[in-house]
Every structure is written in structure tokens, then in C-alpha cells.
Short mmCIF file of the C-alpha atoms (twelve columns), coordinates in Angstrom:
data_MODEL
# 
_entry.id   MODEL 
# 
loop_
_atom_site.group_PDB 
_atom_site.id 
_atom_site.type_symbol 
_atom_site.label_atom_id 
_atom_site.label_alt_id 
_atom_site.label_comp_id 
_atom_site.label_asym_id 
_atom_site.label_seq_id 
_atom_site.Cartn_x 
_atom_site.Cartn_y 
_atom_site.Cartn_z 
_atom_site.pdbx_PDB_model_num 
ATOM 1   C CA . UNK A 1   -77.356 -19.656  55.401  1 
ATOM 2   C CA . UNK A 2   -74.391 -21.357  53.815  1 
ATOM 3   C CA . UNK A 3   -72.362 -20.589  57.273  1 
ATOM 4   C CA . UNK A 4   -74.975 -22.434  59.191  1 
ATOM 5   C CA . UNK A 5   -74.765 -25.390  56.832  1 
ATOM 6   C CA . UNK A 6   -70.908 -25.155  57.362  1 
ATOM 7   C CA . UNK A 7   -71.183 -25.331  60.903  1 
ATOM 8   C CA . UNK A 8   -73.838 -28.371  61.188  1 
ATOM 9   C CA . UNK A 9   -71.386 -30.154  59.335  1 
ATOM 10  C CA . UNK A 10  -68.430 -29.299  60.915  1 
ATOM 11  C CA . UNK A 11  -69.441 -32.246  63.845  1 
ATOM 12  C CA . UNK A 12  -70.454 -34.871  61.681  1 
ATOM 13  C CA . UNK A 13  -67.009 -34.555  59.618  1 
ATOM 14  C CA . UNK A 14  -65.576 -34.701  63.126  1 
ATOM 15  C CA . UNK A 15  -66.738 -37.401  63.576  1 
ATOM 16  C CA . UNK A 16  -66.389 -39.334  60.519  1 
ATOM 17  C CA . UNK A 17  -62.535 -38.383  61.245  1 
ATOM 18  C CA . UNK A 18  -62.096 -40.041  64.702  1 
ATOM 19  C CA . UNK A 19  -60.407 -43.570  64.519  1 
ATOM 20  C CA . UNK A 20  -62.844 -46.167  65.155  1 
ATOM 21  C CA . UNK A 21  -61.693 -48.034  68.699  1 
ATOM 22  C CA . UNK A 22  -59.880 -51.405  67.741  1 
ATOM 23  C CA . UNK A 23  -62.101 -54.491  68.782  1 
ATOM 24  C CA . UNK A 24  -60.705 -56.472  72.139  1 
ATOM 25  C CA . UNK A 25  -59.841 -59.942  70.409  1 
ATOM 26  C CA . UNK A 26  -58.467 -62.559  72.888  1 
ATOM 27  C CA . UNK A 27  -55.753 -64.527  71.737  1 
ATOM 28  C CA . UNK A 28  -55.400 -68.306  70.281  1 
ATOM 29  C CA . UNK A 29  -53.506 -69.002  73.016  1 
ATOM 30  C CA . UNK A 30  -56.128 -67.971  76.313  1 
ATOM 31  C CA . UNK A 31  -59.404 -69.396  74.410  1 
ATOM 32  C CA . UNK A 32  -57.368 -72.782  74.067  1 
ATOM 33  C CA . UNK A 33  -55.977 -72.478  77.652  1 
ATOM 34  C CA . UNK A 34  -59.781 -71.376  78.697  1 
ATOM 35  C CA . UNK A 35  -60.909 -74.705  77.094  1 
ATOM 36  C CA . UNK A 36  -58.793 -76.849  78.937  1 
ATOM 37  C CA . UNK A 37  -59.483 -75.900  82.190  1 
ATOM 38  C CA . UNK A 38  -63.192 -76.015  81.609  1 
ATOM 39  C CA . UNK A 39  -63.163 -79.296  80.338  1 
ATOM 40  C CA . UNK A 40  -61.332 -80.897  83.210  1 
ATOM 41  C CA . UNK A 41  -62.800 -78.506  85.445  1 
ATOM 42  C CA . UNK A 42  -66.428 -80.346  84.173  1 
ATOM 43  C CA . UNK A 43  -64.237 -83.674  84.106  1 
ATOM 44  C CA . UNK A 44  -63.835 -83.592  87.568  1 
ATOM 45  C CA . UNK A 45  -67.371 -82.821  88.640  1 
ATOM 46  C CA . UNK A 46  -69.122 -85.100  86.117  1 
ATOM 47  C CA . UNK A 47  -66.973 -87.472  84.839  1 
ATOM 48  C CA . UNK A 48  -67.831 -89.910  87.097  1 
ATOM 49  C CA . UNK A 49  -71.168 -90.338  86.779  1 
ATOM 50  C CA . UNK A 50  -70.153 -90.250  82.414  1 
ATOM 51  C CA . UNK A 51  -67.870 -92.928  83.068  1 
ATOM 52  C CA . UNK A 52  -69.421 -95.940  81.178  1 
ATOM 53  C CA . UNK A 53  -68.138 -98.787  83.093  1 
ATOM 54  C CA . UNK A 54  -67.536 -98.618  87.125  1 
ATOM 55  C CA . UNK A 55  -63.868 -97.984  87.080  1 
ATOM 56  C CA . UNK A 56  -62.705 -101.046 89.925  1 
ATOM 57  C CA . UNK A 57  -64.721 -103.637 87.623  1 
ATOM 58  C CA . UNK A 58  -62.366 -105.794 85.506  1 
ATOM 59  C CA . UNK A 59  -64.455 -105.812 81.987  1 
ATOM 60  C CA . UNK A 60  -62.056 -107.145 80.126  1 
ATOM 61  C CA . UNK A 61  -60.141 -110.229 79.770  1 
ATOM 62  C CA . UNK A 62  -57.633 -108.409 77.840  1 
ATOM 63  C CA . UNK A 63  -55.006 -106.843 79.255  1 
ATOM 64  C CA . UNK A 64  -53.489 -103.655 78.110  1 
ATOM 65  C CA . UNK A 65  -55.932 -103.936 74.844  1 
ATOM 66  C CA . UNK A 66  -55.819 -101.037 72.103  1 
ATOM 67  C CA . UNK A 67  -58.759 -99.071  70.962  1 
ATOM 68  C CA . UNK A 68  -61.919 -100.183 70.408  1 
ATOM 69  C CA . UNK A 69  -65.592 -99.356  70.369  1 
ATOM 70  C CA . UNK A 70  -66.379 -100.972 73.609  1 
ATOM 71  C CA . UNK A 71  -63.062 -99.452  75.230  1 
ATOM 72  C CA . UNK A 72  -62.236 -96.231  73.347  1 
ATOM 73  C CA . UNK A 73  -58.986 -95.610  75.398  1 
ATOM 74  C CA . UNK A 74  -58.009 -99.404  75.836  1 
ATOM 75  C CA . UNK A 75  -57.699 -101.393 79.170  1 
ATOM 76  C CA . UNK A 76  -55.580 -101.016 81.894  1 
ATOM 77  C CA . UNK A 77  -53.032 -104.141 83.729  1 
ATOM 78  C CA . UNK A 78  -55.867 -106.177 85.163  1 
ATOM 79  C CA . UNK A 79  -58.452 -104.976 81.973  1 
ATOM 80  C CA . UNK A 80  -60.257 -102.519 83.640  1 
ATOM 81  C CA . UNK A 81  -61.656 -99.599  81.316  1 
ATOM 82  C CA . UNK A 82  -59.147 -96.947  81.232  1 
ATOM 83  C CA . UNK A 83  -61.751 -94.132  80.174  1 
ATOM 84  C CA . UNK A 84  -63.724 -94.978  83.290  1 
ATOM 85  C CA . UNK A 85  -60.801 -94.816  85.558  1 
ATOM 86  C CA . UNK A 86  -59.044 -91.342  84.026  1 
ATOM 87  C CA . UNK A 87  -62.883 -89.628  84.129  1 
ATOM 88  C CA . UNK A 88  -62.832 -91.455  87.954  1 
ATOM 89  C CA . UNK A 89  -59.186 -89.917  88.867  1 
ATOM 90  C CA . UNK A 90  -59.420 -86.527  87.421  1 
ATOM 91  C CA . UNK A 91  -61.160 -85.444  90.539  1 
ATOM 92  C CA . UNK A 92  -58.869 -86.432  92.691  1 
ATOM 93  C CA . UNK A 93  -55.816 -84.459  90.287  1 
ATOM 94  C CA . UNK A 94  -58.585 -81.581  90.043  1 
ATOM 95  C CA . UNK A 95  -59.888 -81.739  93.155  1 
ATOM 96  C CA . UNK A 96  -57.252 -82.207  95.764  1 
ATOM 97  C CA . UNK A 97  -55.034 -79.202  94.020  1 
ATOM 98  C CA . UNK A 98  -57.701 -76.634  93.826  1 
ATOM 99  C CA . UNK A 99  -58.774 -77.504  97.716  1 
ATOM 100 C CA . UNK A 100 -54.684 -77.447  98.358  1 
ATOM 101 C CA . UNK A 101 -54.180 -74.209  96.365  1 
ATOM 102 C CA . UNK A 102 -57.520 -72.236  97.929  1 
ATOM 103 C CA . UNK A 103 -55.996 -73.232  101.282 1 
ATOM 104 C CA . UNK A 104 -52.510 -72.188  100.656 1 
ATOM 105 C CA . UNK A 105 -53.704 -68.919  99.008  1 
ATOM 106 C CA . UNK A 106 -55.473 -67.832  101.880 1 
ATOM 107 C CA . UNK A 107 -53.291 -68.693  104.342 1 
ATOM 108 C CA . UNK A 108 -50.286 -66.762  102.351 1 
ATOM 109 C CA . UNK A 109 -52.712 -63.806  101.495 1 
ATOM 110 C CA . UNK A 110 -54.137 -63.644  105.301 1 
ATOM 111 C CA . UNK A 111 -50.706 -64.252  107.152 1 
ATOM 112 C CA . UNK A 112 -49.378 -61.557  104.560 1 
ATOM 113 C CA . UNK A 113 -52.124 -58.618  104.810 1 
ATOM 114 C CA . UNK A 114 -51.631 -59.656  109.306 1 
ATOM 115 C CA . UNK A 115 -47.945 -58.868  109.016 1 
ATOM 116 C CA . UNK A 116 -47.872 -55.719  107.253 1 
ATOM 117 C CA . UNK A 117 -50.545 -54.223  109.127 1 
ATOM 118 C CA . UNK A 118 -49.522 -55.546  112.578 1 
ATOM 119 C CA . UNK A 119 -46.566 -54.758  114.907 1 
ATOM 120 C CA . UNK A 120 -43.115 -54.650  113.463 1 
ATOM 121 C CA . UNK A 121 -42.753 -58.408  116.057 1 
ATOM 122 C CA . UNK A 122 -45.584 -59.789  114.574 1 
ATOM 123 C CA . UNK A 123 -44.150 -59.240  110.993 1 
ATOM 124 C CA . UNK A 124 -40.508 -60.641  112.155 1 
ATOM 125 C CA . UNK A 125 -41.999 -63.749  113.577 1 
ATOM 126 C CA . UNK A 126 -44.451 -64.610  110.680 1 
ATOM 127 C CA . UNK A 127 -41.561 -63.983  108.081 1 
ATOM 128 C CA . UNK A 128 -39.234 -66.225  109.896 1 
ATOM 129 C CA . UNK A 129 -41.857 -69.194  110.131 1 
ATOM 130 C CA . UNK A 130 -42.414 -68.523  106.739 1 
ATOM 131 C CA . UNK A 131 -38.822 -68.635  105.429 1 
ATOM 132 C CA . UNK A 132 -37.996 -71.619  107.588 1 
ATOM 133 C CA . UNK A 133 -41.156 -73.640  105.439 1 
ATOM 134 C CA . UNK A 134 -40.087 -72.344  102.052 1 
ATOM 135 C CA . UNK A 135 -36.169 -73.614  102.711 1 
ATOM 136 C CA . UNK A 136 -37.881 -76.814  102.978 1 
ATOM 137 C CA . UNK A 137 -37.680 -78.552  99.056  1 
ATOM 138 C CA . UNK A 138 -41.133 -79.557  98.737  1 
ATOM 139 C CA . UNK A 139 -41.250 -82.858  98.034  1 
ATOM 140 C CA . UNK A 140 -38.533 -83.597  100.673 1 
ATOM 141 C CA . UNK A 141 -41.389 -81.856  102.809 1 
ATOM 142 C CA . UNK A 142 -44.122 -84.481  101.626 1 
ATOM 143 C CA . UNK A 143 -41.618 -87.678  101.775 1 
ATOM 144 C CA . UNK A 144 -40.548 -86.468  105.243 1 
ATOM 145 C CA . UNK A 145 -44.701 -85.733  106.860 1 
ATOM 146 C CA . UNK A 146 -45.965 -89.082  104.488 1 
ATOM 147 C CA . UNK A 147 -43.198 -91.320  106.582 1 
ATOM 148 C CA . UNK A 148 -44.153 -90.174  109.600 1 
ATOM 149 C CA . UNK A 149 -47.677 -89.786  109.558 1 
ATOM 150 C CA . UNK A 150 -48.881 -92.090  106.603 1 
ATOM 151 C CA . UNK A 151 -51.018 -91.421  103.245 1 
ATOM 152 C CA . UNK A 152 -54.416 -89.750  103.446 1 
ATOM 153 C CA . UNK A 153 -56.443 -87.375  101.739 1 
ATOM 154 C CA . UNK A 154 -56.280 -84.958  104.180 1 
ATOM 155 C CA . UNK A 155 -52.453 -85.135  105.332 1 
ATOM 156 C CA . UNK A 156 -51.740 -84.856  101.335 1 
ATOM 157 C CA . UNK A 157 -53.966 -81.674  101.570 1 
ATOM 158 C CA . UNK A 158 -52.181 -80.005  104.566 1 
ATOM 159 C CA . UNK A 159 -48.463 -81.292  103.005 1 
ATOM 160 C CA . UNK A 160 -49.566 -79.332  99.753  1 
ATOM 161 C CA . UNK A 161 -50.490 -76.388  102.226 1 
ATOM 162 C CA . UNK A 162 -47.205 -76.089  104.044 1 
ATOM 163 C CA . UNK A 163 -45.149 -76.415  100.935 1 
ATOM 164 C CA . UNK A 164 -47.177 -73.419  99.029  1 
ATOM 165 C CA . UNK A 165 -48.621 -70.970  101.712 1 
ATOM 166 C CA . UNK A 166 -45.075 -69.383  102.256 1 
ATOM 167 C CA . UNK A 167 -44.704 -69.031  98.852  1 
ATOM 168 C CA . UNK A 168 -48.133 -67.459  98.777  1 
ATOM 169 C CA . UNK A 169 -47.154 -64.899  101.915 1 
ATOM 170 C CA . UNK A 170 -44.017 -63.142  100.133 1 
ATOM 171 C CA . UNK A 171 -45.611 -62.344  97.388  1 
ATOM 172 C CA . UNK A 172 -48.858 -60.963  99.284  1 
ATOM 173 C CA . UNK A 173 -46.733 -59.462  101.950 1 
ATOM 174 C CA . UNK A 174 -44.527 -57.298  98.857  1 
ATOM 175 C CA . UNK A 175 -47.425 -55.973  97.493  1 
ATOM 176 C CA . UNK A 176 -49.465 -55.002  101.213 1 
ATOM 177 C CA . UNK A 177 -45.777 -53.262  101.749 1 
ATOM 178 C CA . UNK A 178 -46.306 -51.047  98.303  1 
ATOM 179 C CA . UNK A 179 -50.209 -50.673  98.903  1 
ATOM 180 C CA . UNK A 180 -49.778 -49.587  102.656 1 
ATOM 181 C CA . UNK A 181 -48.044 -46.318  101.264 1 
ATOM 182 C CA . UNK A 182 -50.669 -45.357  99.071  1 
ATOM 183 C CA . UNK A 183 -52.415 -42.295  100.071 1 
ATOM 184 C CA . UNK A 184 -55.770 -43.887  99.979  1 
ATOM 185 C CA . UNK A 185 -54.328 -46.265  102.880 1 
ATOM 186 C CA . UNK A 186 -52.820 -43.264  105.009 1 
ATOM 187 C CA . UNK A 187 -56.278 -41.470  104.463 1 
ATOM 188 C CA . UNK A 188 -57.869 -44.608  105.868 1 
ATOM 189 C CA . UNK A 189 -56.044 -44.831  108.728 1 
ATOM 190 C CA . UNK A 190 -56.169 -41.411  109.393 1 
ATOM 191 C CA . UNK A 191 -60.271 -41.814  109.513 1 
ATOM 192 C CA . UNK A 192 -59.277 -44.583  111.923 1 
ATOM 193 C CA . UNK A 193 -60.945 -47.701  110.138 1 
ATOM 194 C CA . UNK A 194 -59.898 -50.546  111.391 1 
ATOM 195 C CA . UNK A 195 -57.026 -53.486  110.370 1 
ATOM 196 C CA . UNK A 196 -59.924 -55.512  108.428 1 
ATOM 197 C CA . UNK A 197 -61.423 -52.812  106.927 1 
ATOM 198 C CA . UNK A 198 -58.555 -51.352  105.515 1 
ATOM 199 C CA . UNK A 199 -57.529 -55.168  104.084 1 
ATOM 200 C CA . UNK A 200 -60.602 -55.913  102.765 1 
ATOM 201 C CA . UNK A 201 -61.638 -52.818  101.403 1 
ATOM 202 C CA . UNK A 202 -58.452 -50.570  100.606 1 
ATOM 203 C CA . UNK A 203 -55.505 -53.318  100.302 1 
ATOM 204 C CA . UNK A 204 -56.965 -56.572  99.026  1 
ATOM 205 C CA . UNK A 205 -58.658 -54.811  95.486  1 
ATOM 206 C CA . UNK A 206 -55.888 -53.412  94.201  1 
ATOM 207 C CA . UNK A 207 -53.989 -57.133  94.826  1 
ATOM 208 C CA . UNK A 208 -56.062 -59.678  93.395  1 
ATOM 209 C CA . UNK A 209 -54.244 -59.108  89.714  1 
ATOM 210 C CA . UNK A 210 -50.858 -60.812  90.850  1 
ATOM 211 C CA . UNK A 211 -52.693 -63.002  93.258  1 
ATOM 212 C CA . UNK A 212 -54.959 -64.664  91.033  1 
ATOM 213 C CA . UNK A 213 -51.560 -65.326  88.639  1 
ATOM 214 C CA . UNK A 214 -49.798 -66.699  91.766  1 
ATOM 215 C CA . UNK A 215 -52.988 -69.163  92.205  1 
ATOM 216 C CA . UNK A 216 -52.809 -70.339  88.751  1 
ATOM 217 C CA . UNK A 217 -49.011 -70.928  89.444  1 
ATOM 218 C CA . UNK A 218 -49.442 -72.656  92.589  1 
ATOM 219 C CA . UNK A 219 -52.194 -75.053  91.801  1 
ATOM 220 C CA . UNK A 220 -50.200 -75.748  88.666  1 
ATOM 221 C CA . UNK A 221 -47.323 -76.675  91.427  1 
ATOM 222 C CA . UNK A 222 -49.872 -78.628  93.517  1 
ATOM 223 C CA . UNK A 223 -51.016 -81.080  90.457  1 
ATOM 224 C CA . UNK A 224 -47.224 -81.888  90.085  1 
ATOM 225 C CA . UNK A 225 -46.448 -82.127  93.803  1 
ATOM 226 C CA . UNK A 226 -49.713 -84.705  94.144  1 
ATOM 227 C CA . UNK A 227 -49.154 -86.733  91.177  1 
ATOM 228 C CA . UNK A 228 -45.674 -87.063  92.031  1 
ATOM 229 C CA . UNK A 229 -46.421 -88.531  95.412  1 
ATOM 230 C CA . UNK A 230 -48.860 -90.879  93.294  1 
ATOM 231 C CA . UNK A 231 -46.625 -91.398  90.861  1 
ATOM 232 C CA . UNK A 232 -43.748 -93.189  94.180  1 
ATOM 233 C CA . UNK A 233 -46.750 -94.808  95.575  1 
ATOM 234 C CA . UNK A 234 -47.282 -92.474  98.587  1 
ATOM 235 C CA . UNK A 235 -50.016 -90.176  97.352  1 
ATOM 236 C CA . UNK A 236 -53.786 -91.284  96.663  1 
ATOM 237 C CA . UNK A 237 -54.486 -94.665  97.920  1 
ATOM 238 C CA . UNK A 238 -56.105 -98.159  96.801  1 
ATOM 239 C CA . UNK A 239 -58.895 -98.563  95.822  1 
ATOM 240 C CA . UNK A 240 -58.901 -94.857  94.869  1 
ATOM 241 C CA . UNK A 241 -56.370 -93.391  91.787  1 
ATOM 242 C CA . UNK A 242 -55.585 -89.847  90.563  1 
ATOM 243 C CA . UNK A 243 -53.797 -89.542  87.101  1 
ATOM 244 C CA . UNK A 244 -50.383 -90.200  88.750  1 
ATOM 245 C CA . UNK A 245 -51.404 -93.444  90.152  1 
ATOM 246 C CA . UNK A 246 -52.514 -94.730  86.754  1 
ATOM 247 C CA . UNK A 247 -49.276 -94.024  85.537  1 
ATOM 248 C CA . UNK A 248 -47.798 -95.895  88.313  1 
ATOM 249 C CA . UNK A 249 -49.682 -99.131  87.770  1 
ATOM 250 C CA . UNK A 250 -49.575 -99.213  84.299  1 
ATOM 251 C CA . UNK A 251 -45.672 -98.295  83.603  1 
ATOM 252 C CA . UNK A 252 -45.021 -102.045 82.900  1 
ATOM 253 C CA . UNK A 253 -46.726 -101.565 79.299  1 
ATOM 254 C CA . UNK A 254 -44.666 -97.990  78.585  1 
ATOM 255 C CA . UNK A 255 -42.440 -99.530  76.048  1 
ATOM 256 C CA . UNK A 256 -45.440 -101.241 74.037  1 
ATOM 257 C CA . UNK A 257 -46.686 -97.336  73.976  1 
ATOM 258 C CA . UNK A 258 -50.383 -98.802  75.337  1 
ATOM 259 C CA . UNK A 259 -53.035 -96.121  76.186  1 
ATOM 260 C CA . UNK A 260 -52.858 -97.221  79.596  1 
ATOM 261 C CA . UNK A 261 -49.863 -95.408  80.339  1 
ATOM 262 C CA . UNK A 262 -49.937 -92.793  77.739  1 
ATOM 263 C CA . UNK A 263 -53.519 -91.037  78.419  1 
ATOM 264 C CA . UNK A 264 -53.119 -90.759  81.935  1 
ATOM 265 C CA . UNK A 265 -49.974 -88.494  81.107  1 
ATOM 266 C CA . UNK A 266 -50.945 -86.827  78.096  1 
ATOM 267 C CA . UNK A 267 -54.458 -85.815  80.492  1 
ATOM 268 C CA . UNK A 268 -51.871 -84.174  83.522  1 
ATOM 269 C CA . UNK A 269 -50.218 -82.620  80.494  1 
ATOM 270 C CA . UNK A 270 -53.055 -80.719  78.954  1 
ATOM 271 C CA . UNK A 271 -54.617 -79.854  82.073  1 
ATOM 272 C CA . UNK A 272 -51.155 -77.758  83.420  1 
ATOM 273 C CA . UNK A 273 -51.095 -76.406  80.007  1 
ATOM 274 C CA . UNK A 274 -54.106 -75.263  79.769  1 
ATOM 275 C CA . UNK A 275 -53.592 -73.736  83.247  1 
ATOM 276 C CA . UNK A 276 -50.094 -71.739  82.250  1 
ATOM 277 C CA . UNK A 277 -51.759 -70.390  79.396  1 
ATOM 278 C CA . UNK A 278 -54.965 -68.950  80.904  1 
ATOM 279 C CA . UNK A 279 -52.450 -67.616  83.623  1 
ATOM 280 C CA . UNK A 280 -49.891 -66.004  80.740  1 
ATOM 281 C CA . UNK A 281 -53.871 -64.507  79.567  1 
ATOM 282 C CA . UNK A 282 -54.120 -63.027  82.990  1 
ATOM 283 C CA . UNK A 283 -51.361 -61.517  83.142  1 
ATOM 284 C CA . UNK A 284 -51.151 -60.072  80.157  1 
ATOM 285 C CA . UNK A 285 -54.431 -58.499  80.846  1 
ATOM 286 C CA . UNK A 286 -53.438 -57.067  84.315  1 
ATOM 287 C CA . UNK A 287 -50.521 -55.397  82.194  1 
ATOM 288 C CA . UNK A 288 -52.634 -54.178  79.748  1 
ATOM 289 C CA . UNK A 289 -51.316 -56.640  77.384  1 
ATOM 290 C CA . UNK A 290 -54.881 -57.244  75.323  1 
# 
């Protein structure tokens, strides 16, 4: 009796011995950098119909005025409210990188998954197009297509595309090269699925780790690359203005340190920041960092 008493204990002692699994806690650093891109993700979509005054309407007589009730970040040059025209811009900051990055991502990830998977010419010709666009400096790139061709939306769009794709395809094309060893890629082609399949289903998975760090990266390069073309006057045009531009047309009042010129910057500065650290988050996930 006192053996069978023994032995029904034996598992709950067990038991009570095993360590107790640790609790996944995120860092400071990824909830803050989650936060930030949130809020100007939200910015972007919404902040225009938030924006309390219409953000080409002069409503002030006062040029580059403080704080105040009526203007909580101040006025801009010709006394326009600047929180109207920075909840206005960020979707053009917001919205032409993450349609410039999305491009540029899948055009590096497709023209990378093509070339391992195709002929050995195929992967030769791609590479050299490739390496010919990424010797290009960037914005030498944009300066060169914006003289030719002129500002627009969409030409700013395809500049950011050029200068990041290539980028984009190395990276994609390094890791198809490791994948495309793997035995569960031999055993697909030895069933005889096709190219796509074997992309989509085998390949592509077992990448998205590194790729969606490269995106964060690369839209984090696109914000800097369009609000530096702002910034010279050759990136979003009149009567439309990104972050960049305000910065531009309000740089006369930089050394009375008005809010004109300083929230504009101090708004492109949290949003890459928030960015870099919800991509150092990512990646320390995909290494097993948390």
C-alpha cells in the first residue's frame, strides 16, 4: 500500500521539479519601435481628414508663430497651420516609400527566385543588369532621371525602384542559391513540380525572415532618398508637400529654432527610428534572439 502511494507520487514530484518555461517578454526597444510605425502608419491614412485646418489655407497672419491653442505646432512662412500640413505630408513620406519599397521588393525577390531557377544565361544576364543599377549612387540616379524627365509622383516611384530592386535581387538571389540545395528542393524537382511551384511553395517560406528585414531597410532608404529629393526641390511638387518639402520652405526660420522647421524633421526622425528598431526586433527574432 505504501509502494503504491510512493509511486502516485513519484509524477507529481516530477513535476513540481521541472523548470517552469520563462515568459516571451518583448523588449523596450520593439514595443517603442512598434508604436512608431503604427502611429504614422495611421498618420498617413487619417491624418488628413484629423487635420483641423485645410493645410493650403493661410490662417494666420503670423508668420512663423510659436505654440498656441489655436496652432499647437505654430505656423509655417506664409502662416499656414503647420499641424495640418505635417498630418497632410506624412502620406506622401509614408506613402510613396512603402509603394517604392513593395515595388522594389518584388522586383528584387522575383528577378532573384527567376535567376536561380532558370538557365545558367538567364542568371548571367539578370546579374549583370543588376550590378550595372546598383554601381549607380542613388541619388546621382534620381538627379540624373528628374533632369531628364521632370518631377512626378510616379517617375519618383520608379527612380526609388531602380535604385533599390538590385539591392533587393542579391540578397534574394544568395539565399534561392543556399535554399536550391536543400533536399526538400532536389526532392521537388525530382517529383517534377514546376519553377513556380517550387518558388512559391519550397523556396520563398524559408526566405521571408531576411526579406522582411531587407524591406524594413529599404523603405527606411526610400524615406531618405524621397525627402532628400524634396528637401533640393526636385521631389514632391506644389501645391502638394511631404516632410522634406516643409523643411525646404521653412529653412529661413532654422536659426530662430521655430516649429516650422523643427517638427517636420523631428517627424522623418521618429518615423526611421521607429522603423530600425522594429527591424533590429525582427531580426532578433528570426535568430532566436527573444
Amino acid at each position: 500500500m505504501s509502494q503504491d502511494n510512493a509511486t502516485s507520487q513519484r509524477p507529481a514530484e516530477d513535476t513540481l521539479r521541472q523548470p517552469k518555461k520563462k515568459s516571451v517578454r518583448r523588449p523596450v526597444s520593439a514595443m517603442i519601435g512598434a508604436f512608431l510605425v503604427l502611429f504614422w502608419l495611421f498618420v498617413a491614412t487619417f491624418g488628413n481628414f484629423l487635420a483641423p485646418f485645410d493645410p493650403s489655407d493661410m490662417v494666420s497672419q503670423d508668420i512663423f508663430a510659436s505654440y498656441s491653442r489655436t496652432h499647437m505646432l505654430g505656423t509655417d512662412f506664409l502662416g499656414r497651420d503647420m499641424l495640418s500640413r505635417i498630418l497632410d505630408g506624412a502620406r506622401y513620406s509614408v506613402g510613396l516609400a512603402l509603394i517604392s519599397t513593395v515595388l522594389a521588393c518584388l522586383t528584387g525577390v522575383t528577378l532573384g527566385l527567376l535567376a536561380v531557377l532558370s538557365n545558367t544565361w538567364v542568371d548571367e544576364a539578370v546579374s549583370r543588369i543588376m550590378d550595372a543599377l546598383i554601381s549607380m549612387p542613388s541619388k546621382m540616379l534620381a538627379l540624373v532621371l528628374v533632369s531628364v524627365f521632370g518631377s512626378s509622383v510616379p517617375l519618383l516611384i520608379i527612380m526609388a525602384v531602380l535604385a533599390y530592386s538590385p539591392g533587393c535581387f542579391r540578397i534574394c538571389r544568395s539565399l534561392a542559391l543556399n535554399i536550391a540545395q536543400m533536399e526538400y528542393v532536389l526532392v521537388a524537382r525530382s517529383r517534377g513540380e514546376s519553377r513556380f511551384y517550387i518558388a512559391a511553395r519550397e523556396m520563398l517560406p524559408n526566405m521571408m525572415g531576411p526579406i522582411l528585414s531587407d524591406f524594413g531597410m529599404r523603405f527606411v532608404f526610400s524615406v531618405l532618398l524621397l525627402s532628400g529629393m524634396s528637401f533640393l526641390g526636385l521631389g514632391v511638387q506644389l501645391p502638394a508637400a511631404d516632410l522634406g518639402s516643409l523643411v525646404r520652405e521653412n529653412i529661413s526660420g532654422l536659426s530662430q529654432g521655430v516649429p516650422a522647421v523643427l517638427w517636420p524633421a523631428i517627424s522623418l526622425g521618429t518615423l526611421t527610428i521607429g522603423v530600425n528598431l522594429l527591424i533590429d526586433s525582427l531580426s532578433a527574432r528570426h535568430r532566436g534572439g527573444f
